[in-house]
N, C-alpha and C positions, 0 to 999 in steps of 0.2 A: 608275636606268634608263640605260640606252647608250643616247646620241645620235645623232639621226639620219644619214646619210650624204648631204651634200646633193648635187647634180649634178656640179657641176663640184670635187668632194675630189678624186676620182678620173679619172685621161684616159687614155689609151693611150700618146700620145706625147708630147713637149715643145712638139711644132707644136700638137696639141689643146690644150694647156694658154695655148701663148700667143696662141689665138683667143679664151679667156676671157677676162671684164674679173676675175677672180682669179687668183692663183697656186694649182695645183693641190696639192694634199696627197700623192698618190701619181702615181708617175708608170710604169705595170705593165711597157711594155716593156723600160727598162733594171735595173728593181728585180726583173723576172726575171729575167732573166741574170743579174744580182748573186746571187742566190737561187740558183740553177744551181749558181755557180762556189764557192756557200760548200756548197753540197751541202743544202742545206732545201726538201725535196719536190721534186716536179717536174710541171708542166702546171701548166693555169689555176686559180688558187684560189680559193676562199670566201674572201670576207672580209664582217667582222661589226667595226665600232665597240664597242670598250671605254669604259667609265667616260663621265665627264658631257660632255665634250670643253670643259670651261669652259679650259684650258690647254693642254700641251701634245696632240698628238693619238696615239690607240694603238687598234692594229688590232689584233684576232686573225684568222692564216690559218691556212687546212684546204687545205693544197696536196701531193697523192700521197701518202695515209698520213702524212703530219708534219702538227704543230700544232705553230706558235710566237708571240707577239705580238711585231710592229712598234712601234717608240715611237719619234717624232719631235716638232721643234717645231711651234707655232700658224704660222700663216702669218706674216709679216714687215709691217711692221718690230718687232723686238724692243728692250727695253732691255738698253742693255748690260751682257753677264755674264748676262743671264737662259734660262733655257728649252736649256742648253748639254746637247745630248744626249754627248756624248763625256766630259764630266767625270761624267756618270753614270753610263757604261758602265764606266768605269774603275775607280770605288768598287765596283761590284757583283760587279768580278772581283778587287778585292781582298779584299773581305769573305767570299767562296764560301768555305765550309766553316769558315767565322770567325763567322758571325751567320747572321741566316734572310733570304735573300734570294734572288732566282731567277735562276740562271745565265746570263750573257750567251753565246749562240750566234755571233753575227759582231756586227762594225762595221765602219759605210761611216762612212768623214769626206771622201766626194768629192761635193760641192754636184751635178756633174751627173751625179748618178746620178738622182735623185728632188727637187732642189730646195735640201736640208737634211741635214745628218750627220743619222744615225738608227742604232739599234742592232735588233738581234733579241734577243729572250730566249726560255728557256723557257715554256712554259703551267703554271701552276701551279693546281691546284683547292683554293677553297676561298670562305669568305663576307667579300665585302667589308661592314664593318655600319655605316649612319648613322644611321637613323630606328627602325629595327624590327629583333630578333633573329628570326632563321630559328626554326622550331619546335622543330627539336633541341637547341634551346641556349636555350630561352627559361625560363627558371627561376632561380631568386633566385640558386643556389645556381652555375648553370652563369653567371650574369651577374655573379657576385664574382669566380669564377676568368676570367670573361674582363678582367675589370679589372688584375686582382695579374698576369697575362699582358702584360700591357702595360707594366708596370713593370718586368718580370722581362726582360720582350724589350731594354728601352732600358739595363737597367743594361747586358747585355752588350753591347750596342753600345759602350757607353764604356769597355767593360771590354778590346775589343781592343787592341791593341799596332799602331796605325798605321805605328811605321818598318818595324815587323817586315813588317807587311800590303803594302811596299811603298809605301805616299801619302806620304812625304819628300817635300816640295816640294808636297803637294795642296793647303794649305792652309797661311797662316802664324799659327802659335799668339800671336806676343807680339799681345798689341793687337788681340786679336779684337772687344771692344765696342765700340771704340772705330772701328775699320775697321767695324761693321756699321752706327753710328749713320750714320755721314757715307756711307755707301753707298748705305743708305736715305734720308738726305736728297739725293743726287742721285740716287734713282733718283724721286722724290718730284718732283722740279723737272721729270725728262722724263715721267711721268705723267700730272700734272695738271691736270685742264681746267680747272679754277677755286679762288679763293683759300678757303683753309679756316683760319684763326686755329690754329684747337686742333692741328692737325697741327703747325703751327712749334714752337706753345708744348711740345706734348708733346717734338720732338724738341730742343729748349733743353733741355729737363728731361733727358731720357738723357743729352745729351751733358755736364751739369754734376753727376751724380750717378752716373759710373761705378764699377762697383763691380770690387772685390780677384778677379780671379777665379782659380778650381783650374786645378792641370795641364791642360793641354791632353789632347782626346779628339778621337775622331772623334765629329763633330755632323750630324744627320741635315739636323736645319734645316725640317721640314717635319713631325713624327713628333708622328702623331694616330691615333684610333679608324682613320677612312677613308682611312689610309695603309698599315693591317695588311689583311691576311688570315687568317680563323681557321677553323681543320679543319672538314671538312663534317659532323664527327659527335663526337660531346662525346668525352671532356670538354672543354670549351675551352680551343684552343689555339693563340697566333698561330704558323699555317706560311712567314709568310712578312712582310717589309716592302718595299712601293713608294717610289716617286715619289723619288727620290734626289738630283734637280736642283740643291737648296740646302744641299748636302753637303758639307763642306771640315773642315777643325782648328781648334778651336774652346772655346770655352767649355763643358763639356758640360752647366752651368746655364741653359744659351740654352735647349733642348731641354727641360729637364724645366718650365721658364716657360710654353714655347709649347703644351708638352702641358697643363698644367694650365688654358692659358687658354682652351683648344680643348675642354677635358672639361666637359662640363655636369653641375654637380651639382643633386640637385634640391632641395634651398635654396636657387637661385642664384634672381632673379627671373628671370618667365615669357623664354621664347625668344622669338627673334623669325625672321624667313625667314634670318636668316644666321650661326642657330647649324646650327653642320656634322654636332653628333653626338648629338640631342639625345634619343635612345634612352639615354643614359648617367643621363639623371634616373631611370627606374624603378628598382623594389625591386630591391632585392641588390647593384646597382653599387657600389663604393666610393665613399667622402666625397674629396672633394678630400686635406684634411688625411689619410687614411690613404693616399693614394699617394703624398704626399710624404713620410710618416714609412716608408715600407715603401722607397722609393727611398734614402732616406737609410739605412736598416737595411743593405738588400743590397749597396749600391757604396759603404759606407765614407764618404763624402763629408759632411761637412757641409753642414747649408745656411746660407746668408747671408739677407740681406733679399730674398725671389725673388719682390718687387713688383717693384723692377728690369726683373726678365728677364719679367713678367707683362705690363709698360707697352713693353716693348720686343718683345711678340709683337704685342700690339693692333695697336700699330703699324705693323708689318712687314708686318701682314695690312689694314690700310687702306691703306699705298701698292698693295699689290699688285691692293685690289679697285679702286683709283682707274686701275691702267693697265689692266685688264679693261676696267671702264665705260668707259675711253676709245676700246678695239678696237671694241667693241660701239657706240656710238657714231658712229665714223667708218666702220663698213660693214666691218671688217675680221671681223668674228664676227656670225654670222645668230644668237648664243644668246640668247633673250630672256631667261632667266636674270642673264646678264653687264650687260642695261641696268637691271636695277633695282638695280645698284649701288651709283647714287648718291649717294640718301636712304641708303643704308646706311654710304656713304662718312662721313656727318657724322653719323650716331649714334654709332657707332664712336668717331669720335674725340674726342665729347664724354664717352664714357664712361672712352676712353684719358687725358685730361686730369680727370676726377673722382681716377681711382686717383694720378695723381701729388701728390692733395694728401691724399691718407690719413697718418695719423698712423704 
């Protein structure tokens, strides 16, 4: 469900904005005239909140005949490197007509336009899926192909040619694990509200068990069910991928870890509030093991030990829900979603320190 718009997201002016005790999220009068001068409708728009607003923020507007979504960062302060709209924008126009991804229309990188670089994209129609398949697709048969869909979608991602694509310099390939461990342990140190054992021990454990890894690809770094979009009418099919923020060159075994540790199979024990996609249990979804044997079929690649990249998704995604719980927390997020975190913060990572002692 799209999040609510609370009072002060939105101001007229910069003077409105800093009569609030927040900083506003949209700021209309110069973010029109930005809008103007890139040519994206014209007069006062609708605007309507997208997706859960647990992170970055994203609008869709209906301004003079055009629709396009807005996508900027959470309010500040941020960790550093995080929530970087401009290195998204960048991938998403490298990738156009390369992968499925929805065309960037303008970027601002001028802080006093709105607060925050932000980008425009297209609108693109289709079903974002976590909990429940829409009725047109809800069948054993349409819920296999939307799985083997998600594998098909990520091989070609890694299957691009990134110098070709232009990202030389996006991202540096040697010592991508090893840069991601010690990133997340400082990103882990500015996080944190309190001491957690099994976070250290997990991240001792990555950093002394790096593995061999393939050629460098482009890596999504975020690439889940609720990262796709799939056609509004069967067969199933992903039209498109989001959320691009933790995108760079990379391991492309990061990627198919995080996907795997983000897909709920229904073997796995019962869910809890902070599995993301947990529609992927019912009949006809693939088994875990058949989307990595089908990954490994289509892109060539061998797999390694991809407990590894599994212990180092857990991971990544408990620092990230520990600097959540801490915006939420400190009054920087009204998401009541975002405070129950914290209990999930230390299940998480007792379950991330179980896997690193598997055989």
């Amino acid at each position: 469900m799209p999040h609510e718009i609370a009072a002060d997201d939105i101001v007229r002016t910069h003077a409105e904005g800093e009569a609030n005790a927040r900083v506003p999220l949209l700021v209309l009068d110069p973010l029109l005239a930005f809008l103007d001068r890139s040519g994206l409708g014209e007069g006062e728009p609708e605007i309507s909140a997208i997706g859960d607003g647990h992170s970055n923020a994203t609008y869709r507007f209906a301004r003079g005949g055009a629709t396009f979504v807005l996508r900027r960062p959470p309010r500040p302060p941020l960790p550093p490197s995080a929530n970087d709209m401009l290195r998204e924008a960048r991938v998403l126009r490298a990738l156009e007509g390369r992968a499925r991804v929805p065309r960037v229309l303008a970027v601002c990188d001028d802080d006093s336009v709105i607060g925050a670089p932000f980008y425009v994209m297209e609108e693109i129609s289709g079903h974002v899926i976590t909990k429940t398949m829409p009725a047109e697709l809800d069948t054993p048969q349409e819920r296999r192909r939307a799985g083997e869909e998600l594998v098909d979608t990520l091989v070609e991602i890694h299957a691009v040619d990134w110098r070709e694509a232009g990202l030389e310099g996006f991202g540096r390939p040697e010592g991508y694990t090893e840069r991601q461990v010690r990133r997340f342990l400082g990103l882990w140190d500015h996080n944190k509200t309190r001491e957690i054992p099994a976070v250290e021990s997990v991240g001792a454990w990555l950093k002394a068990n790096l593995p061999d890894s393939p050629p460098a690809t482009i890596v999504h770094g975020d690439y889940r069910l609720g990262n796709t979009m799939l056609a509004l009418q069967p067969p199933a099919r992903v039209v498109t991928v989001l959320d691009w923020e933790m995108s760079t060159i990379g391991d492309p075994l990061a990627d198919l870890g995080y996907f795997c540790t983000m897909y709920a199979d229904r073997d796995d024990p019962p869910g809890n509030t902070f599995e993301l996609s947990p529609v992927t249990r019912e009949e006809g979804w693939p088994r875990r093991a058949e989307l990595l044997a089908r990954y490994e079929e289509r892109s060539g690649r061998s797999m390694t030990d991809i407990r590894w990249y599994q212990t180092l998704a857990l991971w990544k995604s408990i620092v990230f829900m520990e600097g959540n719980y801490k915006r939420a927390s400190t009054g920087l997020s009204d998401d009541p979603y975002l405070k129950s975190f914290g209990e999930g913060v230390v299940s998480l990572a007792a379950r991330a320190e179980a896997l690193t002692r598997q055989a």
